[in-house]
N, C-alpha and C positions, 0 to 999 in steps of 0.2 A: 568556654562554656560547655555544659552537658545538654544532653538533649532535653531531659526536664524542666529546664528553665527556658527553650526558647518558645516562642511561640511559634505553631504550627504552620508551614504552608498549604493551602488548599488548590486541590487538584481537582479539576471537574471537568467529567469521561472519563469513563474506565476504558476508552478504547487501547491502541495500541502504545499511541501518541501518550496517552494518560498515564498508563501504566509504566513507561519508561521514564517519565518524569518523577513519579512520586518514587522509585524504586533508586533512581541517581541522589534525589533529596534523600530518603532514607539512608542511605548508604554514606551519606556524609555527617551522619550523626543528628538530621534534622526531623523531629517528630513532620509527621503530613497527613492529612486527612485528602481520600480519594473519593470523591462524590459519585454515585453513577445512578443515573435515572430507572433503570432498568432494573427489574421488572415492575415496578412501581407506574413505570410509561413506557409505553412500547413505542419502536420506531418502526418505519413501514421496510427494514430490510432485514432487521435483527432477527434471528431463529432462537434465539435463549437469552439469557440475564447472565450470560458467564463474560469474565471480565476478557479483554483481547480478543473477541470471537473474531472470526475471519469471516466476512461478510462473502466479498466477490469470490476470486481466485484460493486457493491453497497455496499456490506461489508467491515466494519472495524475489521469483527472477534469478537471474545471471547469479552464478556463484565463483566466478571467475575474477579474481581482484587485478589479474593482466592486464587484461582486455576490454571487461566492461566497468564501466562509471559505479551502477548500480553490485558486482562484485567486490569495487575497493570501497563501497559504503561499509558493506557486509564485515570486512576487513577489518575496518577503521573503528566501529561498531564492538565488535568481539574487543579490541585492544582499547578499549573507553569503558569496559566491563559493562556492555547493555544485556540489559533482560530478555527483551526482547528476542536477541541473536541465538542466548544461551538456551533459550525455551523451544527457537525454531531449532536448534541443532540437537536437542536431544529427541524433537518428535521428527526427527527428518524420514522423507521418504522416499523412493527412487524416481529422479527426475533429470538425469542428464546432467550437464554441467546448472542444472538451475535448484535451488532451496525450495522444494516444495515437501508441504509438513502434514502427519495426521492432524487434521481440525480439534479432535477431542485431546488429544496427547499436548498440543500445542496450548490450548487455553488452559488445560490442567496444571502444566507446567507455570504458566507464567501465574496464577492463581493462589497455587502453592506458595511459590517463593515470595509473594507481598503479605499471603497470611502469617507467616513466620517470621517478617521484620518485624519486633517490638513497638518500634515507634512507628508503625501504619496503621492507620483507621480507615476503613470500609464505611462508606455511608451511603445507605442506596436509597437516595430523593431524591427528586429532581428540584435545583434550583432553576427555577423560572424568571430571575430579574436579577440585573445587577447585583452582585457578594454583596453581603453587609461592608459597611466601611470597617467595623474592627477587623473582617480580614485584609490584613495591610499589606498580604504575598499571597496571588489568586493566580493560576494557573489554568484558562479557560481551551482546554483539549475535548471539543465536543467532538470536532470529527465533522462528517458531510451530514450529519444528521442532528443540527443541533437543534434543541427544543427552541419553539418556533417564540413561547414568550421571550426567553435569552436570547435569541436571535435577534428579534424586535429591540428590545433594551439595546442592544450594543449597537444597531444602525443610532437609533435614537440619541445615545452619546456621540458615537462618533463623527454623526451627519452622511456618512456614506451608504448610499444602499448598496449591499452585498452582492454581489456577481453570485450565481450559479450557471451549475452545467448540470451534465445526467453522467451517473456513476452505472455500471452495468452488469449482471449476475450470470453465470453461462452455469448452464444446464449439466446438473450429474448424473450418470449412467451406471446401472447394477452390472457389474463387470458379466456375472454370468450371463447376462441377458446380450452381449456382443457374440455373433457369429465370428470364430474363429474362423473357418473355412474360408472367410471373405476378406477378414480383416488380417493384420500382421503384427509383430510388435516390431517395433525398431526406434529409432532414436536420429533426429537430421542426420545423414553422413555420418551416423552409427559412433555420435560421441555417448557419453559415459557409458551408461549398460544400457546391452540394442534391446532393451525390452522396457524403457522407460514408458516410451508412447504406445499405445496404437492407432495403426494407421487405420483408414476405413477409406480405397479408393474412388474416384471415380476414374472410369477406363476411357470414356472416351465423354468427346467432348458436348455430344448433342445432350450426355445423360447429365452433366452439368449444368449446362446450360436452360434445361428441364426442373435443375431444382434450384437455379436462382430466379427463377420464372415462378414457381411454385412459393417463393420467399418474396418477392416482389408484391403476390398477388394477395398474400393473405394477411386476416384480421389484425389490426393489432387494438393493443389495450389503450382506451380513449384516452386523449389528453386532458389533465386538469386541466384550468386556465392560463395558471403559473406555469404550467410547463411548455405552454404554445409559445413560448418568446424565449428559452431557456436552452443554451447550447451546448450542444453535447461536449464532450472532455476526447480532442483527437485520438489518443490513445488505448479509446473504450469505444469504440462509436460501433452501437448494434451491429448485428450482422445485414438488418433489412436497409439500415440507411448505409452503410457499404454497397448493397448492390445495386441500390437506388443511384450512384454513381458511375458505375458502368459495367456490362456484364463482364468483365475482367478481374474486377475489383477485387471479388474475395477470391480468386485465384492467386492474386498477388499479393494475398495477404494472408490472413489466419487458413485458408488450402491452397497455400503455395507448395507445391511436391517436388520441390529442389530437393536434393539428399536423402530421396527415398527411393525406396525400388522394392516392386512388389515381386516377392520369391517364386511367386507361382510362374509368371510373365518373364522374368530378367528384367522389366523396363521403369520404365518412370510411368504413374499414372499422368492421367493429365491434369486432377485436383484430389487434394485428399482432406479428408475431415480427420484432426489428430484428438487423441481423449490421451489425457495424463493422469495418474494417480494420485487420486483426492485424498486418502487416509492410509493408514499403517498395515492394515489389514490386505488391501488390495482390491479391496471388494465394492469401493466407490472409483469411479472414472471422470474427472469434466471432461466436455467438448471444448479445447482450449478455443478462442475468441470470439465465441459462440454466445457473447451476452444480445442477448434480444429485447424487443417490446412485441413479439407475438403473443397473441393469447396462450392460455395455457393449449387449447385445447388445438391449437393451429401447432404448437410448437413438437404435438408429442403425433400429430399426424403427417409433420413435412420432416420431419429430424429420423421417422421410420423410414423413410424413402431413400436417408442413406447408405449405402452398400456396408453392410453387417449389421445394421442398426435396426432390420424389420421387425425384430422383437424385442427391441428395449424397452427395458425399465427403467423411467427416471424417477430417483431417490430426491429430485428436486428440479424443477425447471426454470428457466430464466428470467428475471426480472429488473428491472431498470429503478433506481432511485436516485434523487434530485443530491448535489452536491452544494453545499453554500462555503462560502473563502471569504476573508478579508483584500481590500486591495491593500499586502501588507507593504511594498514599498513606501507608499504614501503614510501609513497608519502606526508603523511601528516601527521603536527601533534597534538600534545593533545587537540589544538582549532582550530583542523579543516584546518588550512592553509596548504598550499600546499609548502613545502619545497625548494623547487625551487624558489617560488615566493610567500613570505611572506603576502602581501598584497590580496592573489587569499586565501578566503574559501571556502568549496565545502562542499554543506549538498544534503539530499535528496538520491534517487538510486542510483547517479550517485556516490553515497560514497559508496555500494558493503553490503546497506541495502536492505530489499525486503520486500513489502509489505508498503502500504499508511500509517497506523500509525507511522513506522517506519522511514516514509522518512518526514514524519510531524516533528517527536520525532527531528529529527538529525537537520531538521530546524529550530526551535525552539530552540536549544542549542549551531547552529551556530550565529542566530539570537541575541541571548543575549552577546554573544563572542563579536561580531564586535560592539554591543552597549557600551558593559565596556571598550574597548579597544578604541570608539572614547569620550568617555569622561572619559577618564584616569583612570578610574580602575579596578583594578585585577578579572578576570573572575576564580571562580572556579568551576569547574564541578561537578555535585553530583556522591557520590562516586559509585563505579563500583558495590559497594550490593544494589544497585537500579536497575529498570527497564531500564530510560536514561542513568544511567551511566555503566552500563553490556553492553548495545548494542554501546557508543561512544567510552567503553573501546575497544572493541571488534577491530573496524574499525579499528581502530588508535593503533593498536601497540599488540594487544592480539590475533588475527588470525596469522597464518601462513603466510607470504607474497607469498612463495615459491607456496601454495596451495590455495591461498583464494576466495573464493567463497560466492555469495552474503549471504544475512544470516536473516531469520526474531528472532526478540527474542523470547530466552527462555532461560526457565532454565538453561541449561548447560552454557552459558557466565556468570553466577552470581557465586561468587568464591565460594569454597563447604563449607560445613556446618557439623562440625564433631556433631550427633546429635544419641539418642537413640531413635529416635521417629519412629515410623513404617514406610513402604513404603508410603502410601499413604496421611500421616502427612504432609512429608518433604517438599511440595509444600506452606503448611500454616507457615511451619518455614520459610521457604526463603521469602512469603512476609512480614511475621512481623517482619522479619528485615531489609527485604526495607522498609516498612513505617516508622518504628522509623529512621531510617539513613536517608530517606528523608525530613520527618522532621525536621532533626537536620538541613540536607542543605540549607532547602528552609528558614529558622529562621537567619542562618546566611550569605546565598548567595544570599538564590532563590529571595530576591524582587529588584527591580528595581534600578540600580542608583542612587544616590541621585538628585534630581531634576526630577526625572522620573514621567509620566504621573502616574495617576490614575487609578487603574485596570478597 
């Protein structure tokens, strides 16, 4: 078959997750239409109507495919021909051994390359209720922010009401506006280049302990009603509800000052607040895990208080928005469809993944689904001792439904490895036998349809 004769899949969310989907169908010779609500409806965390925007972080994390889970994503990803990867790697910026991208260079990039498939169509409406039934291949990648009528509609079919949590935004800083005299660059234990982060110490422990006191005390942005019962996502949880845990808390966490050492002193601070490089330029900074529900106005008078920070400028400050997931154990299956309604896949967050690679990775794997399955053949999944296939195994059938909670990868989803190799081995076992298993997949599954475009 040609592309002109089949009939279209429909993609709806231009996010990350969306965009990897209809970019894997395109590329296999399948016309697709990409729906995206925006600007036509605005969501309460979007900043523009450009398709991919990166809401939270700049970061894609670990770019390490040794060591971390999230690196042999990254990996596995680039050699599956994702858009995604290829968009973060041409707007990359300096951040250590992690993929952190200009914002602008990054959504331009992956915007580019869908407006120049022939067979992608752009349609920016928002659908608010179940697809028509003549779309017979629906592709539902809204993401944590999905329109709250579609959101309705699919509890409604499926009988389940939706879990949420709170996703969270950390605050970016106008680089000129950081006192250098106070602050440093350097990078943990001075991996990639020692000028990835800067650091911003605190010296000693009473001045710390002063501004989690300070964080503790202050305002925050009221709770809707839906959000009073609504639990946060562990590996985003504000900075105020961190210290509301113990004043240690964000010590040992996002100002942990392990593998730092401030140049002036020789020594290790006792907490340090780290800003990474937001854009290509150099000239935006985040506060890494610095997502808040402080007011605005609490956030830019307690974040002066930290050492170099007296006269910052933030380009943007933190804000918190609600996440919704499917329990996809229960709801869907091994290709992503939704069991209820065969014809509905669902990739991206709103599958009870967490974290932008992630919700790429699941795109991307529903993306190829709906392309074998509208030209007649058999989709198989790489198996679960991979990167993609640990986290689709995971979703779909390997979590707990009773308990499930969203999940970024790692090691623990990859089945274990009876191994004499020492603790700190076992990481290099588990990927060398992802990559040989991925290999064997991508030789006999991973390329294209027959008749499928050209990488």
């Amino acid at each position: 078959m040609v592309a002109d004769k089949l009939a279209p899949v429909h993609v709806i969310g231009g996010g990350l997750a969306g965009c990897e989907a209809a970019w894997q169908i395109a590329k296999a010779g399948v016309p697709v239409v990409l729906h995206e609500m925006r600007p036509i409806r605005a969501t309460e965390a979007h900043a523009t109507a450009r398709l991919a925007e990166l809401v939270c972080s700049n970061s894609l994390r670990s770019d390490d495919p040794d060591h971390n889970a999230v690196g042999l994503l990254h990996e596995e990803m680039r050699r599956a021909n994702s858009l995604i990867l290829a968009a973060a790697d041409r707007a990359r910026v300096p951040a250590g051994t992690a993929l952190a991208v200009d914002r602008d260079g990054f959504t331009a990039a992956v915007e580019a390359a869908l407006a120049a498939m022939p067979n992608v169509a752009i349609a920016r409406e928002e659908i608010a209720d179940l697809p028509p039934p003549a779309w017979d291949s629906v592709i539902v990648a809204t993401g944590p922010l999905t329109s709250p009528a579609l959101a309705q509609a699919i509890r409604t079919l499926t009988g389940e009401d939706a879990l949420a949590f709170f996703d969270a935004i950390a605050p970016i800083v106008y680089r000129d506006s950081i006192d250098m005299a106070i602050a440093w660059s350097q990078s943990r234990y001075d991996k990639g280049d020692t000028a990835d982060y800067i650091n911003c110490p605190f010296h000693l422990k009473s001045d710390y302990e002063a501004f989690v006191a300070r964080v503790l005390a202050a305002d925050r942005i009221e709770y809707k009603e839906w959000e009073a019962v609504t639990p946060y996502f562990e590996g985003c949880l504000p900075i105020e509800v961190m210290a509301a845990r113990g004043p240690k808390t964000l010590r040992f966490g996002p100002m942990k000052p392990v593998g730092l050492v401030d140049p002036r002193y020789g020594a290790r601070p006792y907490a340090v607040v780290q800003l990474r490089q937001d854009n290509a330029l150099g000239t935006l900074w985040n506060m890494v895990g610095f997502q808040t529900k402080l007011t605005h106005g609490e956030q830019t008078r307690i974040f002066r208080t930290v050492p170099g920070l007296a006269n910052a400028r933030f380009a943007r400050l933190g804000g918190i928005h609600r996440n919704t997931f499917l329990n996809s154990p229960r709801l869907l299956d091994a290709e992503l469809r939704l069991k209820a309604e065969p014809r509905l896949r669902f990739a991206g967050q709103i599958t009870g993944v967490e974290g932008y690679v992630e919700s790429a990775a699941i795109g991307l794997l529903a993306g190829r689904s709906a392309a074998a399955e509208r030209m007649g053949a058999a989709f198989v999944a790489p198996p679960a001792t991979t990167a993609m296939g640990a986290l689709l195994s995971h979703i779909t059938g390997g979590a707990r439904a009773q308990s499930f909670q969203p999940m970024n990868v790692n090691f623990g989803l990859f089945p274990p490895i009876e191994t004499d190799a020492k603790r700190q081995n076992r990481k290099a076992v588990y990927t060398t036998r992802a990559r040989t298993d991925f290999t064997r997949w991508l030789a006999a599954h991973g390329p294209m349809p027959a008749g499928a475009a050209a990488a």
